[in-house]
mmCIF file of the N, C-alpha and C atoms, coordinates in Angstrom:
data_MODEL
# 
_entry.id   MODEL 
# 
loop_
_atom_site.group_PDB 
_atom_site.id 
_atom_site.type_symbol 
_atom_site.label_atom_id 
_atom_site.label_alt_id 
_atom_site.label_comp_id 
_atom_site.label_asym_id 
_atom_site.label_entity_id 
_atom_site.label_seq_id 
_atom_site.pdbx_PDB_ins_code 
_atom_site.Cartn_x 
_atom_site.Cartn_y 
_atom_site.Cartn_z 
_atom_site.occupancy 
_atom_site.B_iso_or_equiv 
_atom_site.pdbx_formal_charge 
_atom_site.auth_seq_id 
_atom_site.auth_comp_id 
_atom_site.auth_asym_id 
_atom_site.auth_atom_id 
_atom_site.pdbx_PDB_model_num 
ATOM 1   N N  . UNK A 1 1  ? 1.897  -11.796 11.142 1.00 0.00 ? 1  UNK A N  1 
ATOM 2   C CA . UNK A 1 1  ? 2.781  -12.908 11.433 1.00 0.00 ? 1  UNK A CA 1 
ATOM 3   C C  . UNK A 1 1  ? 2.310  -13.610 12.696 1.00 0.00 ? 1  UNK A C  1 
ATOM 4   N N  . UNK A 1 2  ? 2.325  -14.975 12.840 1.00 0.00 ? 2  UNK A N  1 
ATOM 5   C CA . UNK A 1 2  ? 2.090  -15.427 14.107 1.00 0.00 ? 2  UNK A CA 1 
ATOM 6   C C  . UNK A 1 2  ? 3.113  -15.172 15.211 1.00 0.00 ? 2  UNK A C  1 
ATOM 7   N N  . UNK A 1 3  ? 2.481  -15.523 16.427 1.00 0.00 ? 3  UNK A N  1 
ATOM 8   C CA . UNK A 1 3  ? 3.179  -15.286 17.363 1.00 0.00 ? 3  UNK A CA 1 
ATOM 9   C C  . UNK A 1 3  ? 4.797  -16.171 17.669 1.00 0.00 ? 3  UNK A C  1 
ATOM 10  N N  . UNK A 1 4  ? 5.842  -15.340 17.904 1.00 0.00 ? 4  UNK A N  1 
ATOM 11  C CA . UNK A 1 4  ? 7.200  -15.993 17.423 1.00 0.00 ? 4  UNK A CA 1 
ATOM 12  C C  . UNK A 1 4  ? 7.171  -16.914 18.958 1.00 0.00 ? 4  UNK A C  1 
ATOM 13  N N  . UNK A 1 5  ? 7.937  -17.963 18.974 1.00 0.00 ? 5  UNK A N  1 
ATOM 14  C CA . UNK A 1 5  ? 7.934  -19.089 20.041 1.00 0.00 ? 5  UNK A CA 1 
ATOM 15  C C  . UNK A 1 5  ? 9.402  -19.262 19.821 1.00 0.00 ? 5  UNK A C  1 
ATOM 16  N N  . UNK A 1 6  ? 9.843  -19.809 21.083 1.00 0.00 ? 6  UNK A N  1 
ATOM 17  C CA . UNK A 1 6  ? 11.348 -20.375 21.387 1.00 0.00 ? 6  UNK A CA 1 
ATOM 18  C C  . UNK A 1 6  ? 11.716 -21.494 20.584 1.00 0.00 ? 6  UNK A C  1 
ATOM 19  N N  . UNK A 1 7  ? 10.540 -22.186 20.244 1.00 0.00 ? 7  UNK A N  1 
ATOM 20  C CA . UNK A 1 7  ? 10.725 -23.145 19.287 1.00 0.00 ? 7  UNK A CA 1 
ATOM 21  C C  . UNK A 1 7  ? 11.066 -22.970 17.619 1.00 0.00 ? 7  UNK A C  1 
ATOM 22  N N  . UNK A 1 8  ? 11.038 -21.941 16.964 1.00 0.00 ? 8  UNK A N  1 
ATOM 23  C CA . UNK A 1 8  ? 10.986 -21.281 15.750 1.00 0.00 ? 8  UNK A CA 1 
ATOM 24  C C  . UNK A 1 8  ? 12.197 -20.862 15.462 1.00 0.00 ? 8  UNK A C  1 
ATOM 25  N N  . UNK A 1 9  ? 12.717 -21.427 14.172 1.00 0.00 ? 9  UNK A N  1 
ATOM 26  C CA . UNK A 1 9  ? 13.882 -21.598 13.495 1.00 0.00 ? 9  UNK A CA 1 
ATOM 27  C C  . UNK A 1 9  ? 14.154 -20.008 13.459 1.00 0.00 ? 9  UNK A C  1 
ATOM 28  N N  . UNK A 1 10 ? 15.480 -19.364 13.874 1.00 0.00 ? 10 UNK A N  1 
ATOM 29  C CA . UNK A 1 10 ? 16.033 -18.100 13.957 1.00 0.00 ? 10 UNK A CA 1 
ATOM 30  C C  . UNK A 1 10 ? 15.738 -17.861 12.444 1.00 0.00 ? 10 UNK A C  1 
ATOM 31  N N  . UNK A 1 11 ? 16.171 -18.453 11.712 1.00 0.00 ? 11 UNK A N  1 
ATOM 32  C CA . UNK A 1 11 ? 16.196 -17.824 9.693  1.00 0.00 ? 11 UNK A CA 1 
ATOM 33  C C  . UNK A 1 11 ? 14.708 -17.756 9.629  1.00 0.00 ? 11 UNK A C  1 
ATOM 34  N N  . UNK A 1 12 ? 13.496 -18.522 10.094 1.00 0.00 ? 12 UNK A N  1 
ATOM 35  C CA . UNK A 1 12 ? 12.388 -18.396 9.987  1.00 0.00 ? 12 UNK A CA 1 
ATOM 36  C C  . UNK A 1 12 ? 11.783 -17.063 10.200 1.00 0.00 ? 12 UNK A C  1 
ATOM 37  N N  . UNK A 1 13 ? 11.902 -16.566 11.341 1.00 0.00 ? 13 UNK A N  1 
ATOM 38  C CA . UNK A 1 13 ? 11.740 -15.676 12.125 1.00 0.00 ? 13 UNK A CA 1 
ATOM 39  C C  . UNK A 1 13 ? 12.285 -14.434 11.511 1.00 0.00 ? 13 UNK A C  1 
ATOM 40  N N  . UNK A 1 14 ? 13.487 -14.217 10.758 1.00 0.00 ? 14 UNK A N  1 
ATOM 41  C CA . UNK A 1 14 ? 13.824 -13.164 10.306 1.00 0.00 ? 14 UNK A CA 1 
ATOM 42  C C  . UNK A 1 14 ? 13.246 -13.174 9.117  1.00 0.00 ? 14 UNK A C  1 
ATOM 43  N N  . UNK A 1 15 ? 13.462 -14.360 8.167  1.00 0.00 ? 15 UNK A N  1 
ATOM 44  C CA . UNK A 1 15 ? 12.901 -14.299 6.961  1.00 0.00 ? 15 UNK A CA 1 
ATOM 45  C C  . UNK A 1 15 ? 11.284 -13.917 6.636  1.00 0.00 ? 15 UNK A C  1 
ATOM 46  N N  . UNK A 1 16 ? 10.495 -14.264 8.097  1.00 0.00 ? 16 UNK A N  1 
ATOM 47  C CA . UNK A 1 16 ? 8.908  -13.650 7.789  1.00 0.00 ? 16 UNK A CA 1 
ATOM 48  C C  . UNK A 1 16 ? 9.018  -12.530 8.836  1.00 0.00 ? 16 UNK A C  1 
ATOM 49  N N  . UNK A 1 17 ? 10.030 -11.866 8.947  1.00 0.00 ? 17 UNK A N  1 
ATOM 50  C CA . UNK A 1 17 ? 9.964  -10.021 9.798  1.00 0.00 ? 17 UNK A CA 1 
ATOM 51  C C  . UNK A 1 17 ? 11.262 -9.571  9.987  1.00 0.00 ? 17 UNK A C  1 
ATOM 52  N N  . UNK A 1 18 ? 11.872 -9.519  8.524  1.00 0.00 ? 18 UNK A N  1 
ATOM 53  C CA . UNK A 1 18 ? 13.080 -8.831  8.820  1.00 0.00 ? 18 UNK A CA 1 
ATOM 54  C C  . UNK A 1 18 ? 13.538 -8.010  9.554  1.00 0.00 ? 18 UNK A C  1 
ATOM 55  N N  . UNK A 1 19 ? 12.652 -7.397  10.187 1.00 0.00 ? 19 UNK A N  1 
ATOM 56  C CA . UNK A 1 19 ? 13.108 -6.158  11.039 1.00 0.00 ? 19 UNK A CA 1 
ATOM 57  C C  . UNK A 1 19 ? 13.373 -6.856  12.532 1.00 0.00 ? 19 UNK A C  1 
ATOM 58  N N  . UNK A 1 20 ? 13.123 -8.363  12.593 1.00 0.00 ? 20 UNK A N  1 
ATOM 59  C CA . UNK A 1 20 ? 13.460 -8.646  13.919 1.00 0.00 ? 20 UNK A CA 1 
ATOM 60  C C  . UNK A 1 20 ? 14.895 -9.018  13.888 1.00 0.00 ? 20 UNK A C  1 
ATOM 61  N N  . UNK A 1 21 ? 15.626 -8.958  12.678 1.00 0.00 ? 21 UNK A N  1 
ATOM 62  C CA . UNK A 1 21 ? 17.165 -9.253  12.974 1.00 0.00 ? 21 UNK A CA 1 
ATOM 63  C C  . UNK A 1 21 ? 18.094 -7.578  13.462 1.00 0.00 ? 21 UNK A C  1 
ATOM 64  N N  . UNK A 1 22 ? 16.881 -6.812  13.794 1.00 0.00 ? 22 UNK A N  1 
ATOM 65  C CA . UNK A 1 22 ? 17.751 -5.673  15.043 1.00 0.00 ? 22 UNK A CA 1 
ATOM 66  C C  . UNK A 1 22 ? 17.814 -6.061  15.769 1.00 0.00 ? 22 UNK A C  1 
ATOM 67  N N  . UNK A 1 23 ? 16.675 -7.036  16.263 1.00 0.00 ? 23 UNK A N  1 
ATOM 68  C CA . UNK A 1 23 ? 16.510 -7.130  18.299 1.00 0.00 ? 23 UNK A CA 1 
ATOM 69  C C  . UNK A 1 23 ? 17.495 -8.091  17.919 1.00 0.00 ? 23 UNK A C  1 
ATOM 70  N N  . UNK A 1 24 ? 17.930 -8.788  17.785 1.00 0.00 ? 24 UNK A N  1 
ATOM 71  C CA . UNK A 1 24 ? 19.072 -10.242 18.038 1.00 0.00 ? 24 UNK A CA 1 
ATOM 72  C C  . UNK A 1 24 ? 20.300 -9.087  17.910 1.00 0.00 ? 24 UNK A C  1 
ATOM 73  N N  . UNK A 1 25 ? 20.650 -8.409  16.761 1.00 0.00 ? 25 UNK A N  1 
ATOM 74  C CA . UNK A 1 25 ? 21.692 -7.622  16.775 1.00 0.00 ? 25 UNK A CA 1 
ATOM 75  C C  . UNK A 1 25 ? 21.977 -6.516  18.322 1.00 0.00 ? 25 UNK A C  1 
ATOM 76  N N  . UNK A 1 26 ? 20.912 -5.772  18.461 1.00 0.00 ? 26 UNK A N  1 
ATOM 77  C CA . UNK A 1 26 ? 20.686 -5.227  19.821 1.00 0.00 ? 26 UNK A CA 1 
ATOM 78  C C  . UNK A 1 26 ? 20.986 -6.209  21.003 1.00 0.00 ? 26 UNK A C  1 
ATOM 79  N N  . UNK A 1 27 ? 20.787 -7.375  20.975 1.00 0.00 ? 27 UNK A N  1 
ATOM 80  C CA . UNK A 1 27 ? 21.275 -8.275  22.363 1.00 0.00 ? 27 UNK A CA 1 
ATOM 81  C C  . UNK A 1 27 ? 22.761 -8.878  22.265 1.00 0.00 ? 27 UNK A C  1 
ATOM 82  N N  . UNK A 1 28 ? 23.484 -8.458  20.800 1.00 0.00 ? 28 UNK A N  1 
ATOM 83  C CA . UNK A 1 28 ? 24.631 -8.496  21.143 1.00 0.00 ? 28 UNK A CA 1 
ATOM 84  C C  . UNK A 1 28 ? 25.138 -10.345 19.847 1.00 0.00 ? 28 UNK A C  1 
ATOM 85  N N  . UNK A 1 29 ? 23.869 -10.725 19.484 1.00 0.00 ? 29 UNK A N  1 
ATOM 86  C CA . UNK A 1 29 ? 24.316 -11.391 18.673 1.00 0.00 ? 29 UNK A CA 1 
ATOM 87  C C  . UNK A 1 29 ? 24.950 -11.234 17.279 1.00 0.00 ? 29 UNK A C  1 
ATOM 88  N N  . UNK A 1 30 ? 25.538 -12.079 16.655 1.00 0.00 ? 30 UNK A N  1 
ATOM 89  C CA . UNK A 1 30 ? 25.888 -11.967 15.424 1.00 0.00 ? 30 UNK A CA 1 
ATOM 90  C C  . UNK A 1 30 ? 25.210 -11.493 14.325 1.00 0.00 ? 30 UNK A C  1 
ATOM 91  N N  . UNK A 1 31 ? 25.296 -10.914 13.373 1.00 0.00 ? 31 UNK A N  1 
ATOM 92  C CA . UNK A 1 31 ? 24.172 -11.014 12.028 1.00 0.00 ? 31 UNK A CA 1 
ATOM 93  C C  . UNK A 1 31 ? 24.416 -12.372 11.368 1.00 0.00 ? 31 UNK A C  1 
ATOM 94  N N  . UNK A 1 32 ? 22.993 -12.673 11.017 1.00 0.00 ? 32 UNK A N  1 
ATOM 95  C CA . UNK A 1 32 ? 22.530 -14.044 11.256 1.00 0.00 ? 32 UNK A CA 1 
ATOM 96  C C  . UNK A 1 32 ? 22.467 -14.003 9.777  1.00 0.00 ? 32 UNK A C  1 
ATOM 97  N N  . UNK A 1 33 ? 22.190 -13.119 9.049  1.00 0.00 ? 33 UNK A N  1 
ATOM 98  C CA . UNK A 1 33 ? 21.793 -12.986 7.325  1.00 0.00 ? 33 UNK A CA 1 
ATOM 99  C C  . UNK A 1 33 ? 23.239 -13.130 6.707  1.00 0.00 ? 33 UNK A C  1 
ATOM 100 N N  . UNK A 1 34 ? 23.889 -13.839 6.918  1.00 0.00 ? 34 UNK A N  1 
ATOM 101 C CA . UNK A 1 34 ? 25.187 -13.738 6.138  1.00 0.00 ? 34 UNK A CA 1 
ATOM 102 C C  . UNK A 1 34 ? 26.351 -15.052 6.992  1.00 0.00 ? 34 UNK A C  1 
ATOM 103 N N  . UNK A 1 35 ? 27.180 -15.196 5.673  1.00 0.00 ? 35 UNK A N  1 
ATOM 104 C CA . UNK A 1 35 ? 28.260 -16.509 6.151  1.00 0.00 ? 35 UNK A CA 1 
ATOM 105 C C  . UNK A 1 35 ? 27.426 -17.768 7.253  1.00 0.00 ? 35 UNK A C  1 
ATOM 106 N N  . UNK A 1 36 ? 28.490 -18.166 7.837  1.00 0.00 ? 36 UNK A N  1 
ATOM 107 C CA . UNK A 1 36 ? 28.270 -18.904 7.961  1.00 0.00 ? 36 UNK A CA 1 
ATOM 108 C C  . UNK A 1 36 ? 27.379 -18.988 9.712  1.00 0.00 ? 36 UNK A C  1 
ATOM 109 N N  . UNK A 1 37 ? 26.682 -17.948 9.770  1.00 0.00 ? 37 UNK A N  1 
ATOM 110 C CA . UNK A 1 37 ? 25.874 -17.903 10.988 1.00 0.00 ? 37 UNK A CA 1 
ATOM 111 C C  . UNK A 1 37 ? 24.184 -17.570 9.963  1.00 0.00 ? 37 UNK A C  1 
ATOM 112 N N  . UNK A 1 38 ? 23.984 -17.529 8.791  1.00 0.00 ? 38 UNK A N  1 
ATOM 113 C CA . UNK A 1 38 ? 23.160 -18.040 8.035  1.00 0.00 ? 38 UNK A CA 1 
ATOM 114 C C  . UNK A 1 38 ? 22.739 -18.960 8.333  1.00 0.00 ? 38 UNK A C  1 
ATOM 115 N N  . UNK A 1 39 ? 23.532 -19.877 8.167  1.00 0.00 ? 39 UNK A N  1 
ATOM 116 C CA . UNK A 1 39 ? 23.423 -21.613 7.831  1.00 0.00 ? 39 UNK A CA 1 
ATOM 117 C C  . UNK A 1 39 ? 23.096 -22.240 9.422  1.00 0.00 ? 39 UNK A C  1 
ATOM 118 N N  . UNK A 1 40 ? 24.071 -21.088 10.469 1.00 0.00 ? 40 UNK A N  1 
ATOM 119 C CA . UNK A 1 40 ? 23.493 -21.557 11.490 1.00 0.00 ? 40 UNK A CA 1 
ATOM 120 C C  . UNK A 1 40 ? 21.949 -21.444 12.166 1.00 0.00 ? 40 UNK A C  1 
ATOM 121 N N  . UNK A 1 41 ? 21.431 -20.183 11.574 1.00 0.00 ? 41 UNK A N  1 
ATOM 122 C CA . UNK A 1 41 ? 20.209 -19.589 11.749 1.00 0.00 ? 41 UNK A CA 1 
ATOM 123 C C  . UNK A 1 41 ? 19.391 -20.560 11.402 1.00 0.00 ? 41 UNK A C  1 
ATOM 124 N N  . UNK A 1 42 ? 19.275 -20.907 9.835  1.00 0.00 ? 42 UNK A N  1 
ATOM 125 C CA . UNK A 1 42 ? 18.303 -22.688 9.281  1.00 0.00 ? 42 UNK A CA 1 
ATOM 126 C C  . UNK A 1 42 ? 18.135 -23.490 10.533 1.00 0.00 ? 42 UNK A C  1 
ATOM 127 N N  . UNK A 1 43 ? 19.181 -24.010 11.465 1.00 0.00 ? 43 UNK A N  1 
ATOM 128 C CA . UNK A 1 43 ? 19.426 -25.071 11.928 1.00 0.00 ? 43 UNK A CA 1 
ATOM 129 C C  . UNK A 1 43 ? 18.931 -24.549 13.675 1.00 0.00 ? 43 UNK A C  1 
ATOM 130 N N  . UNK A 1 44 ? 19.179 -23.283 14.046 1.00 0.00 ? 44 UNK A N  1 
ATOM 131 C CA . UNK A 1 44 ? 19.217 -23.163 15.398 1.00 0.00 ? 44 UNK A CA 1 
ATOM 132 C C  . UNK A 1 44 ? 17.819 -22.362 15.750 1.00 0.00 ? 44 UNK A C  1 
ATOM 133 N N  . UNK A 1 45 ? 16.980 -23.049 16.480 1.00 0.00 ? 45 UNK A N  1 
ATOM 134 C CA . UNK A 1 45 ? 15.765 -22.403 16.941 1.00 0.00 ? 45 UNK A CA 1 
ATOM 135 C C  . UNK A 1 45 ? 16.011 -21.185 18.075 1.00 0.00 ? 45 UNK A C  1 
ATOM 136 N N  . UNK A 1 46 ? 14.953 -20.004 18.373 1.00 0.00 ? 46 UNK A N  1 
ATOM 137 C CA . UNK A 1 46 ? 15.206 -19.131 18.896 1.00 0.00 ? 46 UNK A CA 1 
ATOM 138 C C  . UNK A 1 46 ? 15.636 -19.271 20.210 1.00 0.00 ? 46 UNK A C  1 
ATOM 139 N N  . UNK A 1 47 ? 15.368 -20.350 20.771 1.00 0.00 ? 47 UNK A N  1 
ATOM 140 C CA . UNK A 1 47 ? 15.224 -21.113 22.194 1.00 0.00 ? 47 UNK A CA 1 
ATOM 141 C C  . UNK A 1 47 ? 17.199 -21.086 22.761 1.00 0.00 ? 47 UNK A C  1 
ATOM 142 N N  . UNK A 1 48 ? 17.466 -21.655 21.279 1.00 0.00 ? 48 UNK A N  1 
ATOM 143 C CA . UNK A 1 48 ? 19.212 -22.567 21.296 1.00 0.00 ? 48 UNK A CA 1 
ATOM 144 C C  . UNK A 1 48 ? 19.847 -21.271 21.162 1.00 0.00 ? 48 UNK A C  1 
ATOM 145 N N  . UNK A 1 49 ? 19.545 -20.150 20.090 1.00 0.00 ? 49 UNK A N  1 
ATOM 146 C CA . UNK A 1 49 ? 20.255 -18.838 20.138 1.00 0.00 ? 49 UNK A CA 1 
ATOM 147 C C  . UNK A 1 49 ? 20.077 -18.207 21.494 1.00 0.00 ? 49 UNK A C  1 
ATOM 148 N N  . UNK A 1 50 ? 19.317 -18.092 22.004 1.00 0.00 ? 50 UNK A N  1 
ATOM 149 C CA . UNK A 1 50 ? 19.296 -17.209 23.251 1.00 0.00 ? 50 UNK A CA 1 
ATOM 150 C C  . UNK A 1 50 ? 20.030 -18.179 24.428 1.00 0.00 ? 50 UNK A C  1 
ATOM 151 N N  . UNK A 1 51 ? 19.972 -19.491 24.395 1.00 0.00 ? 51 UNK A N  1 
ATOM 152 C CA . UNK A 1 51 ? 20.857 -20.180 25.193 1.00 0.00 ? 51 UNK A CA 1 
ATOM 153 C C  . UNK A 1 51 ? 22.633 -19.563 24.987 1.00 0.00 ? 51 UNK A C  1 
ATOM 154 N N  . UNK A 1 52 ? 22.653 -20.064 23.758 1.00 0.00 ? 52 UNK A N  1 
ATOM 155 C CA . UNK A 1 52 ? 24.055 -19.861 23.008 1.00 0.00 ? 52 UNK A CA 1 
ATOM 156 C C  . UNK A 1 52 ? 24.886 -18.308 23.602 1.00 0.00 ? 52 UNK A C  1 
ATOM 157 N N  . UNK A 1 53 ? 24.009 -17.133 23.295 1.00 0.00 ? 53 UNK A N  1 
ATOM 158 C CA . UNK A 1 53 ? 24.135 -16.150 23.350 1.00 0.00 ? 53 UNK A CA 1 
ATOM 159 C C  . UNK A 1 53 ? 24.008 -15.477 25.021 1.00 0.00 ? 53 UNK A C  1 
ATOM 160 N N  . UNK A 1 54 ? 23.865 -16.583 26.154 1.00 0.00 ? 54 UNK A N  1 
ATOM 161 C CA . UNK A 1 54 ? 23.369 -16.091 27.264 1.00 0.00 ? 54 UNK A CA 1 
ATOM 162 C C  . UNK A 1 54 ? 22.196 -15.040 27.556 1.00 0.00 ? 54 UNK A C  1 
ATOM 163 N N  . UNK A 1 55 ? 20.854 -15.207 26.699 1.00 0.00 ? 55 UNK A N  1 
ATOM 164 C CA . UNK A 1 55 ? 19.967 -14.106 26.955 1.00 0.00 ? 55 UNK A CA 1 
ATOM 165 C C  . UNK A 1 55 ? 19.087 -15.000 27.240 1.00 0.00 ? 55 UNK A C  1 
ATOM 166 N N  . UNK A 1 56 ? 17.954 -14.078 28.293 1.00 0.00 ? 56 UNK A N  1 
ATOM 167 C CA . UNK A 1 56 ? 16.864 -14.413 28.768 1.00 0.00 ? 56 UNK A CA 1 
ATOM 168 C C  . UNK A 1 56 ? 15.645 -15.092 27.734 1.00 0.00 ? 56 UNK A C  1 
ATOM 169 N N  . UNK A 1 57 ? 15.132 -15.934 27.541 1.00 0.00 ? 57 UNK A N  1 
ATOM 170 C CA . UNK A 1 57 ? 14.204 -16.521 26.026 1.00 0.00 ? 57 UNK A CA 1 
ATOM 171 C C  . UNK A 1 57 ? 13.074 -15.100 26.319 1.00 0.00 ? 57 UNK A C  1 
ATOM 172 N N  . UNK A 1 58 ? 12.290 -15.217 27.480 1.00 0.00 ? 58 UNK A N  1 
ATOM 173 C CA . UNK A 1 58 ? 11.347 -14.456 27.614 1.00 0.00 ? 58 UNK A CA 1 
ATOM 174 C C  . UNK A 1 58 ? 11.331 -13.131 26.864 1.00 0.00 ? 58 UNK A C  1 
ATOM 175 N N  . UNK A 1 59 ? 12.375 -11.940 27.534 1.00 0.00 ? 59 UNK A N  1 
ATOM 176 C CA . UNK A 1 59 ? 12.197 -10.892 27.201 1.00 0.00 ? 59 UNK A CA 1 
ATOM 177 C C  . UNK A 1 59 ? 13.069 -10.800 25.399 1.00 0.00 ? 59 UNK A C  1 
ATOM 178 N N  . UNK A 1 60 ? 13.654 -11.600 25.197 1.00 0.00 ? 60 UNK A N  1 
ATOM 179 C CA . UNK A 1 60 ? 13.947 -11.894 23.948 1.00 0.00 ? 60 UNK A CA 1 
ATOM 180 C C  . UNK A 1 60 ? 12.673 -12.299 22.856 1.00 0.00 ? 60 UNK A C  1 
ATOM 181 N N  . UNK A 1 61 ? 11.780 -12.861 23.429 1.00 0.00 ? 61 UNK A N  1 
ATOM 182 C CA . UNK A 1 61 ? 11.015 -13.028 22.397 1.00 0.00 ? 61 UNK A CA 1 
ATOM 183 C C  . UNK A 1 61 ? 9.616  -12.072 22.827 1.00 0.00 ? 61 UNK A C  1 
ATOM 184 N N  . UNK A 1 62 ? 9.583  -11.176 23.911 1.00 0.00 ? 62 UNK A N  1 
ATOM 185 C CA . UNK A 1 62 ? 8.819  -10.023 24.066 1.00 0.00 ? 62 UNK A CA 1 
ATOM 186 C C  . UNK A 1 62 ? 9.018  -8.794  22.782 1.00 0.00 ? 62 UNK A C  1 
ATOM 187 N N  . UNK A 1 63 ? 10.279 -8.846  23.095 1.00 0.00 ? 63 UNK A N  1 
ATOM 188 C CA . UNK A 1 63 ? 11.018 -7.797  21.522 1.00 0.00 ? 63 UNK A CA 1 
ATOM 189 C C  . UNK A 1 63 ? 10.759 -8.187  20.365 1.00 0.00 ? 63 UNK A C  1 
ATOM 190 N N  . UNK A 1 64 ? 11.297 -9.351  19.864 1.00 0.00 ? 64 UNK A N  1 
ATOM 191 C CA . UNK A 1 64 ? 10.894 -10.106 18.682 1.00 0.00 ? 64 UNK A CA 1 
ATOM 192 C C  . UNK A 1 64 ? 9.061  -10.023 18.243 1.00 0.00 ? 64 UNK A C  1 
ATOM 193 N N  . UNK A 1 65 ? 8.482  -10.130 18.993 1.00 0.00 ? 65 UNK A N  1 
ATOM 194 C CA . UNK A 1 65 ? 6.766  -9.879  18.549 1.00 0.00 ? 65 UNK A CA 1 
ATOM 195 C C  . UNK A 1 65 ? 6.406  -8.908  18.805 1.00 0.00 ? 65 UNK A C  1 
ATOM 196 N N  . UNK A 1 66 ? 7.287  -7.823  19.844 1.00 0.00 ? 66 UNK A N  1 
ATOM 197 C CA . UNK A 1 66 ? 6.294  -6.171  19.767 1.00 0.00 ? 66 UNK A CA 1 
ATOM 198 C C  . UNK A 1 66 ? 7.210  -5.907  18.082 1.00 0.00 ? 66 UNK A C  1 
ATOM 199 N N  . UNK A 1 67 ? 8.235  -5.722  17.659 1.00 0.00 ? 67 UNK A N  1 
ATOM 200 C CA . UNK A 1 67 ? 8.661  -5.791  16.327 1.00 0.00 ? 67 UNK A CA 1 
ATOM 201 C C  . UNK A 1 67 ? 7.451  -6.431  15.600 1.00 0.00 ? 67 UNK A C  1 
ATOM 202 N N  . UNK A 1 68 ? 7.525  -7.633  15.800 1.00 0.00 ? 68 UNK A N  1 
ATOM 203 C CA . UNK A 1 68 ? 6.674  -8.090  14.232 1.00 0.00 ? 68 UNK A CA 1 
ATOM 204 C C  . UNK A 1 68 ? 5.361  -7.213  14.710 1.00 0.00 ? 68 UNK A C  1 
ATOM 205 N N  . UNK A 1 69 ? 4.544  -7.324  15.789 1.00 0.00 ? 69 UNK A N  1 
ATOM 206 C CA . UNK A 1 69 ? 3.356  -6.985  15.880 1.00 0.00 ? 69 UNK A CA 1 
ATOM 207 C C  . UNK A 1 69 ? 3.314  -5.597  15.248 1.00 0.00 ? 69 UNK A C  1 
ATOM 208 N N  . UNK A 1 70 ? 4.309  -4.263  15.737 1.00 0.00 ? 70 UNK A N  1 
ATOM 209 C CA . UNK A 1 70 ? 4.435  -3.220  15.236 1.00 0.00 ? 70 UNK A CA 1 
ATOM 210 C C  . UNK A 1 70 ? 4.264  -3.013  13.825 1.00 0.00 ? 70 UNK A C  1 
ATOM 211 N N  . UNK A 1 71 ? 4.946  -4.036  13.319 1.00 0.00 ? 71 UNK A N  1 
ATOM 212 C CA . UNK A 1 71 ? 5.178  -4.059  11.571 1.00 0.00 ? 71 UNK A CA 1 
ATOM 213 C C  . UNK A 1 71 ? 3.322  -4.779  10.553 1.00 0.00 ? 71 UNK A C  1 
ATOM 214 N N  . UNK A 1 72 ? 3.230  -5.526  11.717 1.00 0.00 ? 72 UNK A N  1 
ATOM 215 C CA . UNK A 1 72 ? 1.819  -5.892  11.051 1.00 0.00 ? 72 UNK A CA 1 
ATOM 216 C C  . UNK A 1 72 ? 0.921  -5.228  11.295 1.00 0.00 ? 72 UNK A C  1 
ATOM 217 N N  . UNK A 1 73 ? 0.588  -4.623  12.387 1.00 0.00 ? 73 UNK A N  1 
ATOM 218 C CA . UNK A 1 73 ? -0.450 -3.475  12.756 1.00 0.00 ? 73 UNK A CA 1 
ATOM 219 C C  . UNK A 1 73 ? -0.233 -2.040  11.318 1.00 0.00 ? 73 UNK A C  1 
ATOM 220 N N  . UNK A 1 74 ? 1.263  -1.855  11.219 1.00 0.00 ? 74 UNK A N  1 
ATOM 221 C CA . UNK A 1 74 ? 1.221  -0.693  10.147 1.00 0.00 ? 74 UNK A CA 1 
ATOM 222 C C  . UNK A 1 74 ? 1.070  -1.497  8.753  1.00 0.00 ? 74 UNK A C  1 
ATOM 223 N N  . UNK A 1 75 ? 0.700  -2.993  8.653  1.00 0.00 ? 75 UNK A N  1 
ATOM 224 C CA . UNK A 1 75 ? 0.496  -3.484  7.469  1.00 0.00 ? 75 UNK A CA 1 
ATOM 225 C C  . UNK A 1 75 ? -0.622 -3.558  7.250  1.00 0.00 ? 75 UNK A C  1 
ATOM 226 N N  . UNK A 1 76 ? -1.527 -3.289  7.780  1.00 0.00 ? 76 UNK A N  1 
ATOM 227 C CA . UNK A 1 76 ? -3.317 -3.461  7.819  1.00 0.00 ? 76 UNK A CA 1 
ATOM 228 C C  . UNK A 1 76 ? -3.807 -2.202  7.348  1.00 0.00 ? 76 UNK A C  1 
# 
């Protein structure tokens, strides 16, 4: 997976590394795969969730790519 950016649609991001909708759950956000925080996920880039949610972008998206990276390294 490429490297995840603040700019990258939250549903994007889960939908190509499902396993990164722990770290958002772990910082205390909503689950994003269901109702109507789905629909918000399409629309809200990772940048606007971590605003929304009061978390740091940085170490938020440190988690988000040791996840994907973890998952693609055991995909090779």
């Amino acid at each position: 997976m490429e490297r995840i950016t603040g700019e990258m649609k939250v549903a994007e991001v889960i939908r190509n590394c499902p396993a990164t909708v722990e770290v958002f759950l772990a910082r205390g956000c909503p689950d994003m795969r269901r109702g109507f925080f789905n629909l918000m996920a399409r629309l809200m880039s990772v940048r606007s969730a971590a605003r929304m949610h009061k978390l740091e972008l940085p170490p938020l998206l440190e988690d988000l790519n040791r996840v994907a990276n973890s998952l693609t390294r055991r995909e090779q």
